[in-house]
C-alpha positions in Angstrom: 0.0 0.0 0.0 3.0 2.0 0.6 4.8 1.9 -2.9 1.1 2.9 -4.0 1.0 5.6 -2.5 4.6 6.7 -2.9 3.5 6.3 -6.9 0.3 8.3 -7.1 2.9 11.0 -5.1 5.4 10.4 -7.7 3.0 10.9 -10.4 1.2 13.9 -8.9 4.9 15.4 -8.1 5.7 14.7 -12.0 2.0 17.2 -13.2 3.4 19.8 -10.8 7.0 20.0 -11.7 7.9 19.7 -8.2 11.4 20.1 -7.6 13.2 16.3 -6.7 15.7 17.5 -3.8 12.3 17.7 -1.7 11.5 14.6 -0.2 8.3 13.2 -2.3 5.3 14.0 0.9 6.8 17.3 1.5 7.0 18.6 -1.7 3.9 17.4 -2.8 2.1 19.2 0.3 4.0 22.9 -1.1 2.8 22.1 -4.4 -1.4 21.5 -3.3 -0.6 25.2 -1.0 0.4 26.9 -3.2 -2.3 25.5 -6.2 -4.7 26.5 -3.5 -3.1 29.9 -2.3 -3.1 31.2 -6.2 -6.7 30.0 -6.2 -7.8 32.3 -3.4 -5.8 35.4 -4.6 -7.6 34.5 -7.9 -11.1 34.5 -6.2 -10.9 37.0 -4.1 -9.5 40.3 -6.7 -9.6 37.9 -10.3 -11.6 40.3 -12.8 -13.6 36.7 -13.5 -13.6 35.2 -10.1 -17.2 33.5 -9.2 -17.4 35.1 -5.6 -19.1 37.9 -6.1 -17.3 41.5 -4.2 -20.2 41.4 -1.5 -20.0 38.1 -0.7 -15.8 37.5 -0.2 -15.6 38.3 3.4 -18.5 35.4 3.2 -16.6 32.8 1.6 -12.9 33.6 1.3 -10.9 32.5 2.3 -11.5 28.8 0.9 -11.8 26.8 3.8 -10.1 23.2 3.1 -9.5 20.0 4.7 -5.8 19.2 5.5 -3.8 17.7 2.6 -3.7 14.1 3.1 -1.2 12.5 0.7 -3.5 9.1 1.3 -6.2 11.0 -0.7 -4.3 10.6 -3.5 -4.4 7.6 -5.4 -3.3 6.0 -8.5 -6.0 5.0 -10.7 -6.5 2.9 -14.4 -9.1 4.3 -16.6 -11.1 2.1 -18.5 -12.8 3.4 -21.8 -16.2 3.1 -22.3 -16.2 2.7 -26.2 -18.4 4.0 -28.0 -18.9 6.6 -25.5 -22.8 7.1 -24.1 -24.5 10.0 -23.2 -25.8 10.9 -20.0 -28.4 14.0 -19.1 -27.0 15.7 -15.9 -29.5 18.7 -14.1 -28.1 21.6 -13.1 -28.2 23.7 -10.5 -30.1 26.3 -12.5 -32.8 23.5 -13.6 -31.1 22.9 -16.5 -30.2 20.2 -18.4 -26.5 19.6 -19.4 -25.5 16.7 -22.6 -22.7 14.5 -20.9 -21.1 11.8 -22.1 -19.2 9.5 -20.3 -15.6 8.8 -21.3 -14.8 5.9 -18.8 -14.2 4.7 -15.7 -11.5 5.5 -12.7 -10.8 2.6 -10.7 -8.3 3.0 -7.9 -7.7 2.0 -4.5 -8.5 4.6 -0.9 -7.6 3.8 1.8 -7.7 0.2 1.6 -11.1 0.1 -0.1 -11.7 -0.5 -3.9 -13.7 2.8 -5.1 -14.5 3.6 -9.0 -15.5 6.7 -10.9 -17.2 7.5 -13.5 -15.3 10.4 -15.7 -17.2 12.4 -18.4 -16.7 14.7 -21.1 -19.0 17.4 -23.3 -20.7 15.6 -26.1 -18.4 15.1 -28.8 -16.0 17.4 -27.3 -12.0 15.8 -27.6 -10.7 13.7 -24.0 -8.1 16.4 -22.9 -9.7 16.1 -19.6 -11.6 14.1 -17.5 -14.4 15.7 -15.9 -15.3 13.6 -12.6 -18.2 15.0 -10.1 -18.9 13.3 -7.4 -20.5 13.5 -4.1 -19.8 11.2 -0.6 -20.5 11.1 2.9 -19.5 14.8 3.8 -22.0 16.3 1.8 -24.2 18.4 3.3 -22.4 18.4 6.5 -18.9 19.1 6.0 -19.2 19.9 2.0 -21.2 21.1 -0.4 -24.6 19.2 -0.3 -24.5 19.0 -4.2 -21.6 17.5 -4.2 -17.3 18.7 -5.5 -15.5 18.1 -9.1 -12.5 17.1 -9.9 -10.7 17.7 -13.1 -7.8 15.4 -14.2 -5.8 15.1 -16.9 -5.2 12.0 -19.0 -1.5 10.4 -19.3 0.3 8.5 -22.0 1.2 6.1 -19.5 -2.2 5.1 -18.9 -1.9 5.4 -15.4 -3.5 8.6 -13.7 -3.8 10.3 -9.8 -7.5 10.7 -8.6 -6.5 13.4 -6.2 -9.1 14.3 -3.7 -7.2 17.1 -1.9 -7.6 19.0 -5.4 -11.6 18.5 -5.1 -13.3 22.0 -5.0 -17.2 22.8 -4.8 -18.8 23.9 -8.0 -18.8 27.9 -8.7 -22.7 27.7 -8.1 -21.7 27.1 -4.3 -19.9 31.0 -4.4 -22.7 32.4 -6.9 -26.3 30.8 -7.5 -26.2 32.6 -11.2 -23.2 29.5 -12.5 -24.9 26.6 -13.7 -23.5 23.3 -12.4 -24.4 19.9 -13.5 -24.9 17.8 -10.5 -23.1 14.4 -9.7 -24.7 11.3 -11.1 -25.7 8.4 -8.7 -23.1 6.3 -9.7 -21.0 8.3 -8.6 -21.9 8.7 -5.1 -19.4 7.2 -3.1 -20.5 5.4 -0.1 -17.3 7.0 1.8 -16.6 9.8 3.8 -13.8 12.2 1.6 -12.2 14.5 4.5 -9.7 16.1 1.2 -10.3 19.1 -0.9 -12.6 22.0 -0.3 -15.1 22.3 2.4 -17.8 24.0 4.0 -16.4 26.8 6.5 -17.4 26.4 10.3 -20.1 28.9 10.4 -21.8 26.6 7.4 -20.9 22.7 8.7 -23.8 21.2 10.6 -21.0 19.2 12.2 -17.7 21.4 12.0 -14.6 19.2 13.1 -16.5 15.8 13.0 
């Protein structure tokens, strides 16, 4: 379990250009702070950040779980060929075309988890687009559930990274439309990794 994990480090280390004198947890910990710091600055004074001016003393800073190098874990993707389509609502009552690329299978935490990872209709794989919701939500995150976004590798292997998970922008600003997660991929686990409800919000802060 170990090497595993020492290999989804390796491999998220690898995305980030992290420098190799570091040792592999500590330097992959610097890399997720300062991923997250540069997404705060961009929220809180980006000309397109989501959070709307009135509303950042409300949600910024981003409040986050601790980075847990466990929550990030090296996964095989299998293709679902031809790819089908799947209608998603949205947050606005909307309907968003989806179609699902294939499916993340990977390890946490000693349990065997999978995910489903889609793509727009017809649109080319240059990312995966996974939403998905778990046993935090609506206590300690977002009850709609978080993304993820990863991107594929050559080496067929990739990193399902939860401590990169972040709430949709619909969460900051009720005017984004976000599709929500599908049922199958509601994981029957609690995910303590990634962004989370502040204090003031969490029916259970700390649990």
């Amino acid at each position: 379990m170990k090497m595993r994990r020492i290999a989804a480090l390796a491999m998220a280390l690898a995305l980030a250009g992290a420098c190799a004198q570091e040792p592999p947890e500590v330097a992959y910990g610097r890399k997720v702070a300062e991923e997250r710091a540069r997404k705060d600055e961009f929220f809180r004074t980006g000309q397109d950040s989501p959070v709307k001016a009135a509303d950042r003393e409300k949600y910024l800073p981003i409040s986050y779980f601790d980075i847990d190098p466990a929550y990030a874990a090296p996964a095989t993707l299998k293709l679902v060929e031809p790819r089908t389509r799947l209608v998603m609502p949205t947050s606005t009552g909307k309907q968003r075309d989806m179609e699902r690329v294939g499916v993340l299978e990977f390890t946490l935490k000693g349990q065997a988890q999978k995910l489903t990872a889609f793509a727009e209709v017809g649109a080319p794989v240059s990312r995966l687009f996974v939403p998905f919701s778990d046993l935090t939500g609506g206590t300690e995150t977002y009850p709609a559930g978080r993304y993820m976004d990863i991107d594929p590798q050559a080496s067929g292997v990739y990193v399902v990274d939860f401590n990169t998970a972040y709430h949709p922008y619909c969460y900051y600003n009720a005017e984004y439309d976000c599709p929500f997660p599908p049922s199958e991929n509601r994981l029957k686990v609690p995910i303590r990794a990634g962004e989370r409800l502040r204090a003031a919000e969490a029916l259970t802060p700390g649990r």
